[in-house]
LOROGU-797374 format. One record per residue: residue number from 1; x, y, z of N, C-alpha, C, O in turn. Coordinates in steps of 0.2 Angstrom, whole numbers. Each point is the difference from the previous one (the first is absolute). Layout:
N
resi|nx|ny|nz|cax|cay|caz|cx|cy|cz|ox|oy|oz
NUM|X|Y|Z|X|Y|Z|X|Y|Z|X|Y|Z
...
//
This chain:
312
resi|nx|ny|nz|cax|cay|caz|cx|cy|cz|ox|oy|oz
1|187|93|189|-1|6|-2|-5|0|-6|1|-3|-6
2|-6|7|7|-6|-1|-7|4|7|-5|1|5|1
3|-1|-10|-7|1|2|-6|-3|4|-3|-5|-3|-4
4|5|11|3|-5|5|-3|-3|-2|-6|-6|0|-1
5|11|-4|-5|1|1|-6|-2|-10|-1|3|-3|-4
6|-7|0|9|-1|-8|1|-6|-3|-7|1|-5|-3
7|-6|12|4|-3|-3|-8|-1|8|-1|-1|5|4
8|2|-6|-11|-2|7|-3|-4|0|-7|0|-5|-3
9|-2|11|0|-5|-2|-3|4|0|-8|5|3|1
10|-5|-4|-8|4|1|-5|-6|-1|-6|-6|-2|1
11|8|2|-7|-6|-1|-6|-2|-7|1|-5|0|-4
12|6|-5|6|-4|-6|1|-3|-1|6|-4|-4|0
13|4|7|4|-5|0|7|5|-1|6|6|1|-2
14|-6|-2|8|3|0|8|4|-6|0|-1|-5|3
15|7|6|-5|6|-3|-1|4|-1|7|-1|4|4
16|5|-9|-2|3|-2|6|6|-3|-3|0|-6|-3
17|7|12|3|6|-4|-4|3|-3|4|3|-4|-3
18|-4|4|9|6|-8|6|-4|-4|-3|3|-6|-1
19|-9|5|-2|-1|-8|-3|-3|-2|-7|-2|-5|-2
20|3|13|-2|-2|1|-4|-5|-2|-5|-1|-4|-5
21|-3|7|10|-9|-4|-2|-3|6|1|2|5|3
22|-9|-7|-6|-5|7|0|-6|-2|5|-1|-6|1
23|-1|9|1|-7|-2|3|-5|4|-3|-1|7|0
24|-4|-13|-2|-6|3|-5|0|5|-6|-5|4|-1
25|12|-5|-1|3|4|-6|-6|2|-6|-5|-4|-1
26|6|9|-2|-5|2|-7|-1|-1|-6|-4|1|-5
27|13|-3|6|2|-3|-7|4|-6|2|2|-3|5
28|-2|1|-13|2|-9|3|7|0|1|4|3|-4
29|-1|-7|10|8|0|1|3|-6|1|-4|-5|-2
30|10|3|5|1|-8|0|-2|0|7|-3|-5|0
31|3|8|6|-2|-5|4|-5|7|4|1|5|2
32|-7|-8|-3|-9|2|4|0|-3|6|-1|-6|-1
33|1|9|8|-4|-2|4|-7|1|0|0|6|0
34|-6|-8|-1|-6|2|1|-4|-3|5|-1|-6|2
35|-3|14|0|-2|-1|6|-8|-4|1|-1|-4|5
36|-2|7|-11|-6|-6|-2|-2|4|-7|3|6|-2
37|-9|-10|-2|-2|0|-4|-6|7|-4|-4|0|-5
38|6|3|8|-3|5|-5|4|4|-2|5|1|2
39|-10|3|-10|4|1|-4|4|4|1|5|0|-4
40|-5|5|9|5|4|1|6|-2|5|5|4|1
41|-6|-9|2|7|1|0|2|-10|-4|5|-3|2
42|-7|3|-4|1|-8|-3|-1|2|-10|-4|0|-4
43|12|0|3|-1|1|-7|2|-6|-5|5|-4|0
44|-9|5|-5|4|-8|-5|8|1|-2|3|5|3
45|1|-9|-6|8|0|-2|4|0|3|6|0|-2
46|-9|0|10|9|-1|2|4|-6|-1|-3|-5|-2
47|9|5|3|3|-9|0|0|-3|6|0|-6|-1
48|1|8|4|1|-4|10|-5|3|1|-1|5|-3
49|-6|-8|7|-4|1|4|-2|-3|8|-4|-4|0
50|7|7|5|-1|-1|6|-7|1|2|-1|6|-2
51|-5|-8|4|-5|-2|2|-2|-5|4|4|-5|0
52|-12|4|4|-2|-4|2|-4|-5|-5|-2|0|-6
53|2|-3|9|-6|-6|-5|-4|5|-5|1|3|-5
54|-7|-4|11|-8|2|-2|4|10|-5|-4|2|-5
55|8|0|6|2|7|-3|3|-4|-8|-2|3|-5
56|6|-7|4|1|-1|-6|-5|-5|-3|0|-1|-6
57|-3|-1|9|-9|-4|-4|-2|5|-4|0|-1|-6
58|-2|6|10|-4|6|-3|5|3|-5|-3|1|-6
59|10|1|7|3|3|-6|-2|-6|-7|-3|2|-5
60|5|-7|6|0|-4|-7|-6|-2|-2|-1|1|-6
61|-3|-3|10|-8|4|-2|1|6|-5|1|-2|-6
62|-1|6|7|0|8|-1|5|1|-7|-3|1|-5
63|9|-3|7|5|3|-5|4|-7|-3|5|0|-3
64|-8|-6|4|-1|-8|-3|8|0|-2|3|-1|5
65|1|2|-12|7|-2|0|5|5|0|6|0|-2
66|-12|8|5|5|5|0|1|0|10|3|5|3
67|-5|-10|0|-1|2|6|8|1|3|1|4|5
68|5|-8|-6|4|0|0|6|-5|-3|-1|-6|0
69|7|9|-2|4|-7|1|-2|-6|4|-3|-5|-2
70|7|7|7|0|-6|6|-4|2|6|2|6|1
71|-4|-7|1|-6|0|7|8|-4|6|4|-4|0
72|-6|8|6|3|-3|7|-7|1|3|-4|4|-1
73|3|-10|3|-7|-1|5|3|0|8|4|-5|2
74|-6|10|2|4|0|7|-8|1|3|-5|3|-1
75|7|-6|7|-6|-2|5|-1|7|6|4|5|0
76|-9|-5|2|2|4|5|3|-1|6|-2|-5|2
77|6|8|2|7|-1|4|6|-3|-1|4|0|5
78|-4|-3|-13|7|-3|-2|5|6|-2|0|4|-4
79|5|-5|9|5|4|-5|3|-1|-5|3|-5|-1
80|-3|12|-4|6|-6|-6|4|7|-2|-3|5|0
81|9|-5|-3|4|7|-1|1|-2|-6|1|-5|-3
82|-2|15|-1|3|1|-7|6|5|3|0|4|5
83|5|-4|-7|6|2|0|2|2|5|2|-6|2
84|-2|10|3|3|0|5|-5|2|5|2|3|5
85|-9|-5|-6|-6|3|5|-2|-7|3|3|-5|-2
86|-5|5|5|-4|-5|2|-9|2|2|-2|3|6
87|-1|-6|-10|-6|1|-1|-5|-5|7|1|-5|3
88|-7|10|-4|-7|-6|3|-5|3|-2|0|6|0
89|-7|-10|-2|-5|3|-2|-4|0|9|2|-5|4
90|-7|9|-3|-4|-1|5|-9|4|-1|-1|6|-2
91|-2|-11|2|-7|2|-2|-3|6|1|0|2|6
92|-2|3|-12|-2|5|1|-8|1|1|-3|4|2
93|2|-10|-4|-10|2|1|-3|2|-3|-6|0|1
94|9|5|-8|-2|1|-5|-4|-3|-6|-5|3|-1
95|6|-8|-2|-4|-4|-3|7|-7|0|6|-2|2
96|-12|-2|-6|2|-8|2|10|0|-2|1|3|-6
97|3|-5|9|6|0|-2|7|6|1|6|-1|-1
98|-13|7|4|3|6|0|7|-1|7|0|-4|5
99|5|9|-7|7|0|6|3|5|0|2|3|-5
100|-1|-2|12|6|3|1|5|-2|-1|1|-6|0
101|6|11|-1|4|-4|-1|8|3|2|3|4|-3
102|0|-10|10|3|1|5|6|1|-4|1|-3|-5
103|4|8|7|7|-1|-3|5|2|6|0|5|3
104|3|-10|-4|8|2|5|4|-1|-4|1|-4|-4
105|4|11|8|7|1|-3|5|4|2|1|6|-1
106|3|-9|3|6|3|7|-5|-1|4|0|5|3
107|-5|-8|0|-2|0|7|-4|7|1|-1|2|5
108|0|-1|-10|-8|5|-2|-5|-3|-1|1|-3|-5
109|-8|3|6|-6|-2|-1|-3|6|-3|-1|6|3
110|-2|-8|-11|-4|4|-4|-5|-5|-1|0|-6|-1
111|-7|11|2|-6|-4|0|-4|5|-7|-1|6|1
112|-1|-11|-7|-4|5|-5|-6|-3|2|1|-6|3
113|-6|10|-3|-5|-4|2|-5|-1|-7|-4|-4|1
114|5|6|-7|-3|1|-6|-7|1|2|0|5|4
115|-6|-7|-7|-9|2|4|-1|-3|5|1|-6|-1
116|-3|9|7|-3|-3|4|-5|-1|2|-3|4|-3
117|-1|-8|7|-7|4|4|1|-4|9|4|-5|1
118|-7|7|3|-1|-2|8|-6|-2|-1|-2|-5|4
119|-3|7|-7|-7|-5|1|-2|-6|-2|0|-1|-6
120|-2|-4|9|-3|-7|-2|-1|-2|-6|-6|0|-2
121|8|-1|-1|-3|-4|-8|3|-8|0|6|-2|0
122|-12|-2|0|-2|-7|-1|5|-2|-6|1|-6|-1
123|0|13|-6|2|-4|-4|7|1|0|2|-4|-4
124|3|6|6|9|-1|2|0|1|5|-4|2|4
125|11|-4|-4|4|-4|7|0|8|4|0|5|-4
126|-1|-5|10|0|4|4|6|6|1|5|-2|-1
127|-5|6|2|7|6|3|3|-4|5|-3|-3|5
128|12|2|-8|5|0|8|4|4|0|2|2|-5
129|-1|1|12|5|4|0|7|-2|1|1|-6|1
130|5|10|-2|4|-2|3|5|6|2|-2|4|-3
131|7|-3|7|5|4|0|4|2|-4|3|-5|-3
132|-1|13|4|5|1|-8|1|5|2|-3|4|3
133|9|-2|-5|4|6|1|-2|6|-2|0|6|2
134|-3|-8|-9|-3|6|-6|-5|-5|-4|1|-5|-4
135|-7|11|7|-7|-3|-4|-2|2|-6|-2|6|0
136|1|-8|-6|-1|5|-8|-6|-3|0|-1|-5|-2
137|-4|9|4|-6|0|0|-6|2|-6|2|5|-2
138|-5|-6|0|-7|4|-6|-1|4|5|-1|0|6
139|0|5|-11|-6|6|3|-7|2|-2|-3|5|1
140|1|-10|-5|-5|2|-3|-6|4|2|-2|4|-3
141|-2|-7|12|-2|3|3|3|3|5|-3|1|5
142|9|2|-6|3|2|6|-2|8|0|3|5|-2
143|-9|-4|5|-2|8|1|-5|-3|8|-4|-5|1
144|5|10|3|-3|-1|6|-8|2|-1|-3|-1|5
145|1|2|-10|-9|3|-1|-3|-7|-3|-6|0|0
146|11|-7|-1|-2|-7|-4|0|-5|6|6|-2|2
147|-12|0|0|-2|-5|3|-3|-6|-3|-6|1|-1
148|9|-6|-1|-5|-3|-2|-6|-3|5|3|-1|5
149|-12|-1|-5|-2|-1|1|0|-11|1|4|-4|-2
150|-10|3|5|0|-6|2|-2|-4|-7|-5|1|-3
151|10|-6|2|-4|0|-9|-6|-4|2|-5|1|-4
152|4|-5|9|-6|-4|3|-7|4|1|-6|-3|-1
153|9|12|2|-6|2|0|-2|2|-7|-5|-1|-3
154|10|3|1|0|3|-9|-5|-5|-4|-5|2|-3
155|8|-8|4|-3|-5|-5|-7|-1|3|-4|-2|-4
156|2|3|9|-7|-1|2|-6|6|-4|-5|0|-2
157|8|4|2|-5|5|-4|-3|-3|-5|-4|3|-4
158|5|-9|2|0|-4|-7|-8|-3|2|-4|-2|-4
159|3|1|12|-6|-2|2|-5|5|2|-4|-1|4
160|5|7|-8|-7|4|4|-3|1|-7|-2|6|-1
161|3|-10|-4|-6|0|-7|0|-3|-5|5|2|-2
162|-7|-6|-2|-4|-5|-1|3|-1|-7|-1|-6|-3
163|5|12|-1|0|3|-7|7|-5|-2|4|-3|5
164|-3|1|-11|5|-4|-1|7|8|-2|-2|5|-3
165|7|-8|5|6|4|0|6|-4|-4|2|-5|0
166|-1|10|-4|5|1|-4|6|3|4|2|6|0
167|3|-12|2|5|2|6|7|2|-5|2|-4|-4
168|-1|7|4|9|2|-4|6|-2|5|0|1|6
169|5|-5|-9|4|-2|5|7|-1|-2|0|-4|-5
170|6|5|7|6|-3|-4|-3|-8|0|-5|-3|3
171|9|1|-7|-1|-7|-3|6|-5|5|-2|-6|2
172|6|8|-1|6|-4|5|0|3|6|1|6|1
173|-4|-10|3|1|2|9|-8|3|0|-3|-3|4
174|1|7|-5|-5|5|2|-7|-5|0|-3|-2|5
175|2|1|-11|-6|-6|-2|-2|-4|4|-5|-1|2
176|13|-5|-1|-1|-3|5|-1|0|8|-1|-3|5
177|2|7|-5|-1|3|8|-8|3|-1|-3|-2|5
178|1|6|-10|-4|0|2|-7|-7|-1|-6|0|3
179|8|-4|-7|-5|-8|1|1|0|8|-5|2|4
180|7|-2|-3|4|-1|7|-6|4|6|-4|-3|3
181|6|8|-4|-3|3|4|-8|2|-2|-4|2|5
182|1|-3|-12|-8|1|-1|-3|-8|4|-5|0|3
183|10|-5|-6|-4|-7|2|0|0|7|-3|-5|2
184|4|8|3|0|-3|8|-3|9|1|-3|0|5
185|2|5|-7|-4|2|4|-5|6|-3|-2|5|3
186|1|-9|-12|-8|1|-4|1|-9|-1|3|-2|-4
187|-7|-1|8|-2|-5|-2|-5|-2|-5|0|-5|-3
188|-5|10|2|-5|2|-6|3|0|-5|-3|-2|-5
189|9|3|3|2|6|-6|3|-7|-6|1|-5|4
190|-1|4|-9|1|-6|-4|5|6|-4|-2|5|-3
191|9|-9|4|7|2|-5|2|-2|-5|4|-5|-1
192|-7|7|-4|2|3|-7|9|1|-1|2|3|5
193|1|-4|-10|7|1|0|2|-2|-7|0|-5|-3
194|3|13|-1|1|1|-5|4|-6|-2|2|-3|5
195|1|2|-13|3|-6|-3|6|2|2|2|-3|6
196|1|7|-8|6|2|2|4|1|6|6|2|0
197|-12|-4|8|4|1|5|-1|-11|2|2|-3|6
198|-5|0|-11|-1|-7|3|6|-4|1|2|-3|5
199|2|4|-11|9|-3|1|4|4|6|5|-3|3
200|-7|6|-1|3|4|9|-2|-6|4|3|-5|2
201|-9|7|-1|-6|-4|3|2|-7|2|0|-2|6
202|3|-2|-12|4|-5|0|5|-1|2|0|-6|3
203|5|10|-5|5|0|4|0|2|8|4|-3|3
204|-8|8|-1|-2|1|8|-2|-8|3|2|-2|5
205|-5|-1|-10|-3|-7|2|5|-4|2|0|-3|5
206|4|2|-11|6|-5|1|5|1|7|2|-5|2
207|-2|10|0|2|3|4|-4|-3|7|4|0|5
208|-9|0|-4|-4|-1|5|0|7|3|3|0|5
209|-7|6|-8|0|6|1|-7|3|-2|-2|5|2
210|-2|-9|-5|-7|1|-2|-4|-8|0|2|-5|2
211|-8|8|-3|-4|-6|1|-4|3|-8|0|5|-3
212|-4|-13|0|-4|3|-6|-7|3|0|-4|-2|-4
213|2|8|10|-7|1|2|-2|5|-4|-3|5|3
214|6|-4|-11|-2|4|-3|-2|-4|-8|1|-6|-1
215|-3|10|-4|-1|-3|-6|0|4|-4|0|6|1
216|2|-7|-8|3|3|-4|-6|3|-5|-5|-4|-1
217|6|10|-2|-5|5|-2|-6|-2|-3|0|-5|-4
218|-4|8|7|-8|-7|-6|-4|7|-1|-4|3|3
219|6|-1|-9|-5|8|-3|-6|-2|-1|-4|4|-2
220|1|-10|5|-8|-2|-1|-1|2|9|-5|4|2
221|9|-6|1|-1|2|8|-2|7|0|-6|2|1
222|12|2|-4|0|7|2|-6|5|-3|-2|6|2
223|1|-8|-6|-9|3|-3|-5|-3|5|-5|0|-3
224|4|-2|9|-4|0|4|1|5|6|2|-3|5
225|-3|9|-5|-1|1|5|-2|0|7|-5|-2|3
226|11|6|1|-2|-3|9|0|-7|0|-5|-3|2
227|9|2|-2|2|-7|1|4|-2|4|-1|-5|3
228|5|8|-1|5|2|5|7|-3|-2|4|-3|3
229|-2|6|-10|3|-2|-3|7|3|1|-1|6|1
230|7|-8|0|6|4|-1|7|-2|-5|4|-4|1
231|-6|9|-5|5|-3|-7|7|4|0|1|6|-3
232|2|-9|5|8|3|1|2|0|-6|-2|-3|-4
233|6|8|3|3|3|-6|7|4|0|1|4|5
234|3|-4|-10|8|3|0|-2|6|0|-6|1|-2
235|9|4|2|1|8|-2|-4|0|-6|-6|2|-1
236|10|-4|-5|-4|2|-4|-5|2|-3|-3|4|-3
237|1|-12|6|-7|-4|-3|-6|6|3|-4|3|-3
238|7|-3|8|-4|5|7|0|6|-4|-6|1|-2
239|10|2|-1|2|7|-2|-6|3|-9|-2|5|-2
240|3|-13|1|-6|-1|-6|-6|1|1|-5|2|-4
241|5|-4|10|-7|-3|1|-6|6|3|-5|-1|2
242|7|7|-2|0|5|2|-8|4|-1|-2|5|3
243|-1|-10|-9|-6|3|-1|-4|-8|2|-5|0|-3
244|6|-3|5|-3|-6|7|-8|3|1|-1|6|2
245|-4|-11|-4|-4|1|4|-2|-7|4|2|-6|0
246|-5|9|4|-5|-5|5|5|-2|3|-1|-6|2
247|8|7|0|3|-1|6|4|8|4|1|5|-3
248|1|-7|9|7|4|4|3|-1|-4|1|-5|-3
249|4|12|3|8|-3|-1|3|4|3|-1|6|1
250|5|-11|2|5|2|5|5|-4|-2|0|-5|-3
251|6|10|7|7|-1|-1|5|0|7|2|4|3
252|-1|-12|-4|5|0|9|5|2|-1|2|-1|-5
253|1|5|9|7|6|-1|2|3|7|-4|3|4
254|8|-3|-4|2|6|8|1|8|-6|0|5|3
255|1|-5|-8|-2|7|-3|-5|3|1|-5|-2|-4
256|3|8|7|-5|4|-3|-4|1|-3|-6|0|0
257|14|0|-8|-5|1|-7|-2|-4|-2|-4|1|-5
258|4|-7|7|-2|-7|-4|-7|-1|5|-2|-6|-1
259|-2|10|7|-4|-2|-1|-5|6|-2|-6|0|2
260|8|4|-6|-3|5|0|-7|-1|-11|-3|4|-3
261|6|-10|3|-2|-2|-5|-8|-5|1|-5|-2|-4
262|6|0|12|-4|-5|-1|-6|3|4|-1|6|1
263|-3|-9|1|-8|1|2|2|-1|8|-4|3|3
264|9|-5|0|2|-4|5|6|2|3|4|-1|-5
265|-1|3|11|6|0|2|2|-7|4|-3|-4|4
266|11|2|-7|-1|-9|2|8|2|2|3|-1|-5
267|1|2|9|7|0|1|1|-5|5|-1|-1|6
268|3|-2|-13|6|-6|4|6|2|-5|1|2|-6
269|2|-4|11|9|3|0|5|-7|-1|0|-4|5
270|4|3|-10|7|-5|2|3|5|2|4|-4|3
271|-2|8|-1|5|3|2|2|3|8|-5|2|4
272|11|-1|-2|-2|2|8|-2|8|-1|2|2|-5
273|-5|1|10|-2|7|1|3|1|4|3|-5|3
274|-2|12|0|4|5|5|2|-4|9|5|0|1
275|-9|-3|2|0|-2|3|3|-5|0|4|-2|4
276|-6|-3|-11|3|-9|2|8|2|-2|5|-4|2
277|-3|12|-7|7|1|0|4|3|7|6|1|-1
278|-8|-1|5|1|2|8|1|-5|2|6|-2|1
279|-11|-3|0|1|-7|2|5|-3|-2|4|-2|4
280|-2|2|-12|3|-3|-2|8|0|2|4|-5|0
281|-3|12|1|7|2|2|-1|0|7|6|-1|2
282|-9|0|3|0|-2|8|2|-6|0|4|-2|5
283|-5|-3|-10|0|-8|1|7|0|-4|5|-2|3
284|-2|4|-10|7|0|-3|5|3|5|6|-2|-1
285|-7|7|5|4|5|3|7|2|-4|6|-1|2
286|-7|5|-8|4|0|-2|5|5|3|-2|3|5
287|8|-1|-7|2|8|0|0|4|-5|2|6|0
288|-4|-9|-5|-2|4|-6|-6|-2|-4|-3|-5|1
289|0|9|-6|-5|-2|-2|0|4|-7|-1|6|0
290|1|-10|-7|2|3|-5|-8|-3|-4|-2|-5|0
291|-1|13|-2|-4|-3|-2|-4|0|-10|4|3|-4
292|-8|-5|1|2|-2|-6|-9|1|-3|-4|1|5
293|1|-2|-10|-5|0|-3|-5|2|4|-3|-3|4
294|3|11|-5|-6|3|5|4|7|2|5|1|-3
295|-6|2|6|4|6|5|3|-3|5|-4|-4|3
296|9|6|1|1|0|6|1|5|3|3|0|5
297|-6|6|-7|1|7|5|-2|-2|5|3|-1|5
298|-10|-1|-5|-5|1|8|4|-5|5|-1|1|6
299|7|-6|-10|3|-4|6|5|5|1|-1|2|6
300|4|-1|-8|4|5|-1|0|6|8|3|0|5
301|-8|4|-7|-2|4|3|-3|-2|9|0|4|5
302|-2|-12|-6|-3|-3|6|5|0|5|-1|2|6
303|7|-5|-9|6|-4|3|6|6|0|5|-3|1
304|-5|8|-2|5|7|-1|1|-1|7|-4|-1|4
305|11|1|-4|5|0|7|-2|-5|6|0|1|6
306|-3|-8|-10|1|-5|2|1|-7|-4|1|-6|3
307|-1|8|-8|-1|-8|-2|3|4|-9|-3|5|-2
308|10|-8|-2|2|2|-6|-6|-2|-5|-3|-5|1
309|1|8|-5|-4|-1|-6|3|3|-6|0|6|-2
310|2|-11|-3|1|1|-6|-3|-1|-6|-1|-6|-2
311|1|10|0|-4|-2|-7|0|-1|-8|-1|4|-4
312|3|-11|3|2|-4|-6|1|5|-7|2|-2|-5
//
């Protein structure tokens, strides 16, 4: 029987008492499961840290001896149980490390899926699916008006001019995907990559998730014009950079408003959109479907007197 009351949410974040653990908690507790490494759902001070590898690389990188007590390094498909659950991570696709994360208990299967995406990315492990009773999905993009586009054709727009770009980019996951995807199909284009996204970069590497066909910022480059330069950069940097001459700026984002800043519309997406959330629950078949960061009315409303939808 699925458990209404199985995670529920409290002042430290999505709490799971049969095994009294949090998943991707906000505040620091004794036992974190986390689903990958960014900031938002990956936070410094817990004491137990359930994680995969390449997800607690980046935390201790990041939050170095605030990263955790004690780190659990679990593989993907291994099981291993906190309290009376029994866990499995299963690759989300999200970025390098990213998981789902399988839970059984009495012979229920709850599936979080934390961020996901269905599209191709060269630089993490691929989406798997699996069966589950009750799917707790992201809704980030869950509005049926959000398709994301082909990022293959997106990133191509990068060949119809000549001008050096100033690309804006998360620094973990997004950057690396897009080396990725400029090097195989702007072969012209020479990647630039701010100081602060290079220790990722190395990490992606150690991993065998990137290759090093970019180089690291040369402000003597970037004062030539049309060169076919593209200098990757975090938010910030990007956000500073705002009176830019002599390049593009653009901003890779499945938001709107984030490309509403740039010379350029560039949507690429980590995350699933409307349709990969349909797919997503055809392949889980769950009988419930509880959903969490984002709206779930539009599910809500889709699946009314067919399929339970609840909303965390």
């Amino acid at each position: 029987m699925i458990l209404p009351d199985f995670l529920k949410f409290n002042e430290s974040g999505l709490y799971c008492r049969a095994g009294d653990f949090y998943l991707d908690p906000q505040q620091p507790v004794m036992h974190a499961v986390i689903s990958h490494a960014h900031g938002d759902h990956a936070r410094r001070g817990n004491s137990q840290v359930y994680a995969t590898r390449p997800t607690a690389v980046v935390m201790q990188h990041r939050f170095k001896k605030n990263a955790a007590k004690d780190f659990h390094l679990i593989p993907f498909h291994q099981p291993f149980t906190i309290g009376d659950v029994h866990l499995t991570f299963i690759p989300a696709g999200h970025i390098l490390g990213s998981a789902q994360v399988l839970m059984e208990y009495q012979g229920v299967k709850y599936l979080y899926t934390g961020d996901y995406k269905l599209q191709h990315d060269e630089a993490c492990e691929p989406i798997e699916f699996v069966k589950a009773d009750v799917l707790i999905t992201e809704t980030t993009f869950a509005d049926p008006k959000v398709q994301h586009p082909d990022p293959v054709e997106e990133i191509k727009k990068l060949n119809e001019f000549p001008h050096n770009v100033l690309l804006g980019a998360y620094a973990l996951g997004k950057s690396q995907r897009l080396i990725h995807l400029i090097y195989q199909h702007c072969p012209q284009r020479k990647i630039l990559v701010h100081h602060s996204i290079l220790p990722l970069n190395k990490i992606y590497e150690s991993f065998s998730f990137l290759r090093p066909v970019y180089e690291p910022y040369n402000r003597r480059l970037m004062k030539d014009t049309d060169q076919g330069l593209v200098y990757i950069v975090p938010p910030m940097t990007f956000n500073s950079y705002f009176r830019a001459k002599n390049v593009v700026r653009v901003f890779a984002s499945g938001w709107q408003h984030r490309q509403e800043a740039g010379g350029l519309e560039l949507f690429v997406s980590d995350h699933a959109d409307w349709n990969d959330i349909l797919y997503t629950i055809e392949q889980v078949q769950p009988s419930e479907v509880w959903t969490l960061h984002g709206s779930g009315k539009f599910l809500k409303q889709h699946f009314e007197g067919r399929l339970t939808v609840k909303i965390l």
